[in-house]
N, C-alpha and C positions, 0 to 999 in steps of 0.2 A: 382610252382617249388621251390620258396623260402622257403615255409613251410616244401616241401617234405625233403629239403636238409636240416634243422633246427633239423628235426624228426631222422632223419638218423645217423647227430653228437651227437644228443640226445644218439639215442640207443648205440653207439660205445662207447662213455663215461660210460655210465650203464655197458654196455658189460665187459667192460677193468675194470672196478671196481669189479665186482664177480671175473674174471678171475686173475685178479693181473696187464694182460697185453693183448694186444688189439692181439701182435702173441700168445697167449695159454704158455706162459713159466709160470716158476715155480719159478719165482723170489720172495725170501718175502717182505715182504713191510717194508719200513725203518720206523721205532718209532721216532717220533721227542725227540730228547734230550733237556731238560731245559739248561736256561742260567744257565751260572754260576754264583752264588749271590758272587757280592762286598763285597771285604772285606774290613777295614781301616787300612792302612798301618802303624804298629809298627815303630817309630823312634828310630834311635838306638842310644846306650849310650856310650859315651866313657867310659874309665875304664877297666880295668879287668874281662872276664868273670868267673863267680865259675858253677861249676859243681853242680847239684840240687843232695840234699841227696838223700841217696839210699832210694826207697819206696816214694819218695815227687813226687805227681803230677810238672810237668813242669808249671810255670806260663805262661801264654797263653799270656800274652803282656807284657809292664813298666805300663801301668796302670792300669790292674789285679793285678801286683807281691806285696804281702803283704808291707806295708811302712816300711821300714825301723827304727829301734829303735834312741830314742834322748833322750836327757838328759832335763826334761819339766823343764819350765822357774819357778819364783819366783812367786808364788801367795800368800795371805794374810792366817792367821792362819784358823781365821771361815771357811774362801773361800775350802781351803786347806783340813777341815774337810767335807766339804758337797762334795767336786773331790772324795775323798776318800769311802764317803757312794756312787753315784754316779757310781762311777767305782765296786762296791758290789754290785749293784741292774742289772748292765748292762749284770754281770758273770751272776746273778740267770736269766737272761734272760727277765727280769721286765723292758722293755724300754720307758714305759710313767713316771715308778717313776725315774730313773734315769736322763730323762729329765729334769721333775720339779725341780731333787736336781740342776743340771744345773742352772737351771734358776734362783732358790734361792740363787746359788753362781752368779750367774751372778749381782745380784740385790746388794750385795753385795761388790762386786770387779768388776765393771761394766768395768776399764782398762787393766785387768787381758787378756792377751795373751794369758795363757794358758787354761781360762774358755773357752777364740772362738774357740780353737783350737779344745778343746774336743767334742764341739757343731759339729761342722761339722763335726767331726768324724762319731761322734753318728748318723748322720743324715744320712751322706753317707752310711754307715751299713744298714740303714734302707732305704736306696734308694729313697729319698728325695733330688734328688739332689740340684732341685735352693735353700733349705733352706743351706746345706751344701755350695755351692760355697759361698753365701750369708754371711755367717759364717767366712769361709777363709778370703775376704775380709776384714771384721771387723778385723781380728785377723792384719791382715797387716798393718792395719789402727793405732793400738793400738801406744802409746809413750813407752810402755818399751818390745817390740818386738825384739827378740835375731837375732843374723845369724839365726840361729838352727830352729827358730821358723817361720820365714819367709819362709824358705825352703821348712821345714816341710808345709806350708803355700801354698805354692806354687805349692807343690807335691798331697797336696789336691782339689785344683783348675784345677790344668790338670786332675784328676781323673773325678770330676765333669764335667766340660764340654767335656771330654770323652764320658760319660754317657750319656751327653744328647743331644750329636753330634755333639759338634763343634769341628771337628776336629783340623782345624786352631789353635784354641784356647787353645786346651790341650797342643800341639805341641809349645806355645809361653810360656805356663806356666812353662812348664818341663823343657823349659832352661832357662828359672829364677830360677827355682828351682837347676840348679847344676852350678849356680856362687858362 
């Protein structure tokens, strides 16, 4: 009797499956929809907002929006010339020799702020972030490190650990970055 009545809920399940439904309607069958994917919540900026040029893509968050310009710190003549070849090699799109001029100013002007700076630039462009956050650090670390340059600093560091998820993180950097 137990089997019979097994066999029976069987069929009416199969049944109600071709048919949509066990009375013969003509109801459709509902599509499961996907969750919807998390996103990371934009922190907002005090300040002024500006209207994005006519034609300019909208930047997608604070730590997408291009960094803002600054006035780079003091570095040594030689140093100064090999930033300058460096920042020529980066435009022709050559980002290992650009590096290396890096590194050859770095060797150089090893307390130079504005050589860590560029570094983690360069790095974060290239999507390398721990060597970039890595870089910021250093640069914070430096003895002749400006407002301008810490900030700068700073705004590099929330970008990084943006990137590579810590949300927390970016969110503690970025208000470092606008004292």
């Amino acid at each position: 009797m137990k089997k019979r009545l097994v066999t029976q809920i069987a069929f009416v399940v199969t049944l109600h499956g071709y048919t949509g439904c066990i009375t013969g309607g003509s109801e459709p069958a509902v599509a499961p929809t996907a969750a919807p994917t998390p996103t990371l919540p934009t922190p907002s900026l005090p300040g002024p907002v500006v209207a994005p040029l006519e034609g300019a893509a909208p930047a997608l968050n604070v730590y997408e929006a291009p960094l803002p310009e600054y006035t780079p710190g003091p570095v040594s003549r030689p140093a100064q010339r090999l930033l300058d070849k460096a920042s020529e090699e980066w435009k022709r799109q050559r980002r290992e020799q650009a590096l290396a001029l890096l590194d050859r100013a770095f060797r150089i002007d090893s307390q130079s702020t504005e050589i860590s700076l560029r570094h983690s630039e360069y790095y974060f462009e290239m999507g390398q972030y721990s060597k970039a956050e890595n870089w910021a650090k250093r640069a914070m670390g430096n003895s002749d490190v400006t407002a301008a340059q810490m900030s700068r600093a700073w705004q590099l560091l929330a970008r990084t650990r943006y990137k590579l998820g810590d949300l927390e993180g970016a969110q503690k950097a970025l208000k470092e970055a606008q004292i």
